[in-house]
N, C-alpha and C positions, 0 to 999 in steps of 0.2 A: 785589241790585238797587241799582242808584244812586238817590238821594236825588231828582233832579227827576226819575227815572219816574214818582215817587210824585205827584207836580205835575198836578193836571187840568186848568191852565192851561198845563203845557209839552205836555202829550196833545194840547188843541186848537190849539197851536201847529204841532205838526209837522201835524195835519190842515190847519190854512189854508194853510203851504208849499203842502203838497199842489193847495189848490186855486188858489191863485195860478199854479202852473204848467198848471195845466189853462186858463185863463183868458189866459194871456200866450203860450201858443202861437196863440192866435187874432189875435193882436196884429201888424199888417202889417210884415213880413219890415226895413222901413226900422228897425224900433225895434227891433230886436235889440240894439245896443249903446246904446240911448236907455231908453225908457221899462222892456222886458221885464227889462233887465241889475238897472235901479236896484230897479224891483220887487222880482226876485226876492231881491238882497240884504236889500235892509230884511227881509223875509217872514222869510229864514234865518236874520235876526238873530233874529227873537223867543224862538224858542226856542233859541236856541244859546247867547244870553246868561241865558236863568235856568238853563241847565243848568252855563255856567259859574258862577255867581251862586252857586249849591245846591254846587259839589265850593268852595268857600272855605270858610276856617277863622272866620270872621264875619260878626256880622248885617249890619255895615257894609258888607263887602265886597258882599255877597250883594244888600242894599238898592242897592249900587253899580247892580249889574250889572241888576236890575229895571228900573233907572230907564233902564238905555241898550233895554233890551226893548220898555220903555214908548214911549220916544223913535221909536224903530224902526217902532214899531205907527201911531203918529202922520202919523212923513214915508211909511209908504204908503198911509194915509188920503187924503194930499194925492195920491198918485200913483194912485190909484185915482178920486179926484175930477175928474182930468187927464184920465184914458183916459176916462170919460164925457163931459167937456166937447168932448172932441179926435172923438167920433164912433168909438169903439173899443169902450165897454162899454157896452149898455142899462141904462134905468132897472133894472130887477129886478134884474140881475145885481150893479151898484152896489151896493144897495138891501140883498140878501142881504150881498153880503160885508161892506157897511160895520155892518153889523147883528151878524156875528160879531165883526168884529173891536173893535165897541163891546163886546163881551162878555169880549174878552181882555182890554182895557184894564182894566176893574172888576177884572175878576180878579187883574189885575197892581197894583194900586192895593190891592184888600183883602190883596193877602201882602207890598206893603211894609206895611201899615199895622199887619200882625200882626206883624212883624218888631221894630219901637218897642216893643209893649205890652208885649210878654215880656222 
């Protein structure tokens, strides 16, 4: 097994892709190369940069790569706060996902911070 399977924070990453794309096919056919594209990048990022982060040969590196996951997690925060304002995602729906993905970012924030101590 690879090292960020081990990650509960790349586990619920590949789950929020997941719901990101369930959430951006509802998204009106004009924003396919607009809002659904950007989303889903950022989304894909999260997990694909701790798992590149996790196969590096240091804490550095690895603390690198968190920090652009982190980054990631953030600019679809704004692009999720977009699609609500713009008349795309209801309150709840917002509401849930910005809820998860406040959940990611801690997460990403306590394994750099465990990264320093050791």
């Amino acid at each position: 097994m690879r090292p960020h399977h081990k990650l509960d924070v790349w586990r619920k990453g590949i789950d929020f892709v997941a719901e990101i794309y369930n959430i951006t096919r509802k998204l009106p056919k004009d924003e396919t190369f607009g809002l659904v594209s950007q989303m889903r990048r950022a989304a894909i990022s999260i997990p694909s940069n701790i798992a590149e982060g996790a196969g590096r040969n240091s804490k550095k590196e690895f603390n690198n790569f968190l920090s652009i996951a982190l980054g990631s997690a953030l600019e679809l925060e704004t692009q999720l706060i977009i699609s609500e304002k713009l008349g795309y995602l209801d309150d709840k729906v917002l509401n849930n996902m910005l809820e998860c993905l406040n959940n990611i970012c801690k997460m990403l924030i306590g394994l750099r911070k465990s990264l320093r101590v050791k």
